[in-house]
N, C-alpha and C positions, 0 to 999 in steps of 0.2 A: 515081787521082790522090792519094789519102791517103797512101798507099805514099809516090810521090816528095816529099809535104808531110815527113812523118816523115823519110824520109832526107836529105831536104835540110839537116834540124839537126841528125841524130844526128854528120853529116859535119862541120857547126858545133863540133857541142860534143868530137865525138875531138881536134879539130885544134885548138880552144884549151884544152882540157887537155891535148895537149901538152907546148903552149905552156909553159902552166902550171907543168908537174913540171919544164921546163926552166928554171923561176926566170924567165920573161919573163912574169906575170901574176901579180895577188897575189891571195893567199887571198880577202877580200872581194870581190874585181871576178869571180872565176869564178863566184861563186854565181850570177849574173845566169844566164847562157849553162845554167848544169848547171838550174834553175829552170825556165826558160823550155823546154827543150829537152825537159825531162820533165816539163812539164804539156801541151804540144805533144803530143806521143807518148800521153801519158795518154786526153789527148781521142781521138786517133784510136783509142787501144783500146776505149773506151770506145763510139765508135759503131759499129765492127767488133761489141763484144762483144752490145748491146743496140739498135742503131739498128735503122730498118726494113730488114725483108730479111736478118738474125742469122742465121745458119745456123750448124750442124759447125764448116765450114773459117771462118768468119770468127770463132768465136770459139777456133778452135786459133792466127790469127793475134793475135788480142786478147791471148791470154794470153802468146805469144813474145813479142810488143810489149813486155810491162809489165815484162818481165824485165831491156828495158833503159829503160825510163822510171822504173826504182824508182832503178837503181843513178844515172840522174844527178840523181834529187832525195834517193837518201844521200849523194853527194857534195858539192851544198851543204849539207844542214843538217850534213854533219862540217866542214865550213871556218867553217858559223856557231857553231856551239859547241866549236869546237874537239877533235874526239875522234881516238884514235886511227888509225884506220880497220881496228881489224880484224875488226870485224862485218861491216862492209860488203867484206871480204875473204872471209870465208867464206862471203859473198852472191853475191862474184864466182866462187867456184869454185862456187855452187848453176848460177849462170846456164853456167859452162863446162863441169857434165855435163850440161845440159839442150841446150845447143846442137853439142854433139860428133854423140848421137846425129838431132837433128836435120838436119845436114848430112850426113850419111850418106841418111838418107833421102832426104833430098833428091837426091843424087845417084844414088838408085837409082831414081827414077822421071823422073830429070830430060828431059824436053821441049825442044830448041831454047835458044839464050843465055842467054836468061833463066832456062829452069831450071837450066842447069851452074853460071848466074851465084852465082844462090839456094844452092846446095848448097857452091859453092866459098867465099861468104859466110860461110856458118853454121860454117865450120870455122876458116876466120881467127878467126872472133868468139870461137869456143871458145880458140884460141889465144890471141889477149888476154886475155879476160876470167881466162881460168888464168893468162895472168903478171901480170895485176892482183891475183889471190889472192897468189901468190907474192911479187910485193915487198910487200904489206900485210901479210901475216902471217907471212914467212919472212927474205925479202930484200930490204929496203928499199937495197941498192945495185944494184940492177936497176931502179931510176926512171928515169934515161937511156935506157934502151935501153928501156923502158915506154915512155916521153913518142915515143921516132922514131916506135916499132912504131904509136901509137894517131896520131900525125899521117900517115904512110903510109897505113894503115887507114883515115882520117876520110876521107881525099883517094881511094884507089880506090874502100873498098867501101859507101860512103854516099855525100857530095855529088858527083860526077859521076855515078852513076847514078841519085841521087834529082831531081836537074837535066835530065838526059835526059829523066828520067819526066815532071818538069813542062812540058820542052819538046814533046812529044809525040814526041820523036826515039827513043824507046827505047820497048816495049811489052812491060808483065808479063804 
């Protein structure tokens, strides 16, 4: 159930940042959503990481987890102080060789939907998160095509399957 709580907003918050890179939200109002979504996320790693019942596997999910709970609480404090963003670009290319070979794995051991789902995820995400490095710290005229890729992304590979999860219609 953490699972679908987590992707329910991470689905949130790709799809109004977006928004966002596409000039329909402004600096100030995203912070809410990138805040919320990665203290959200933070919590569940946090009881994956240390709650009762911690094991191996749940704290190899705690720490995937945080890789994207960091990147949407640097994206608010860079909208609230105004920074560059290309720390938090070379944060995104940390999070997109961490998630390349994770989805590899994952499809090398993958199980029925949900594990193809999982491994097919982890590779998109590596694909974002690498053109998130690339327009922050390279090509800042690939924000456009950033903003469709992370509102497509938001809408397949987070809130429809974190919605499933909380409807009990889908099972990880």
């Amino acid at each position: 159930m953490h699972e679908g709580l987590s992707l329910l907003y991470v689905g949130a918050v790709l799809v109004l940042n977006g928004l966002w890179m596409l000039g329909r939200i402004e600096d100030r109002e995203i912070q809410v959503i990138n805040f919320f979504t990665g203290g959200v996320s933070l919590a569940v790693a946090a009881y994956a990481a240390f709650g009762p019942g911690a094991d191996a596997a749940s704290v190899r999910t705690a720490a995937m987890t945080l890789l994207f709970a960091f990147t949407y609480l640097w994206v608010a404090i860079n909208r609230r102080n105004g920074s560059s963003g290309h720390g938090l670009g070379y944060f995104c290319l940390f999070v997109a060789l961490t998630a390349l070979p994770t989805g590899l794995l994952q499809l090398a051991v993958a199980e029925g939907l949900w594990g193809w789902w999982s491994g097919l995820n982890w590779l998109a995400w590596a694909l974002l998160w690498f053109g998130f490095y690339l327009m922050l710290c390279h090509r800042p005229q690939l924000q456009p095509l950033m903003a469709r890729t992370a509102l497509a992304q938001g809408l397949v590979t987070a809130w429809l399957p974190g919605y499933l999860l909380l409807q009990g219609l889908l099972l990880a």
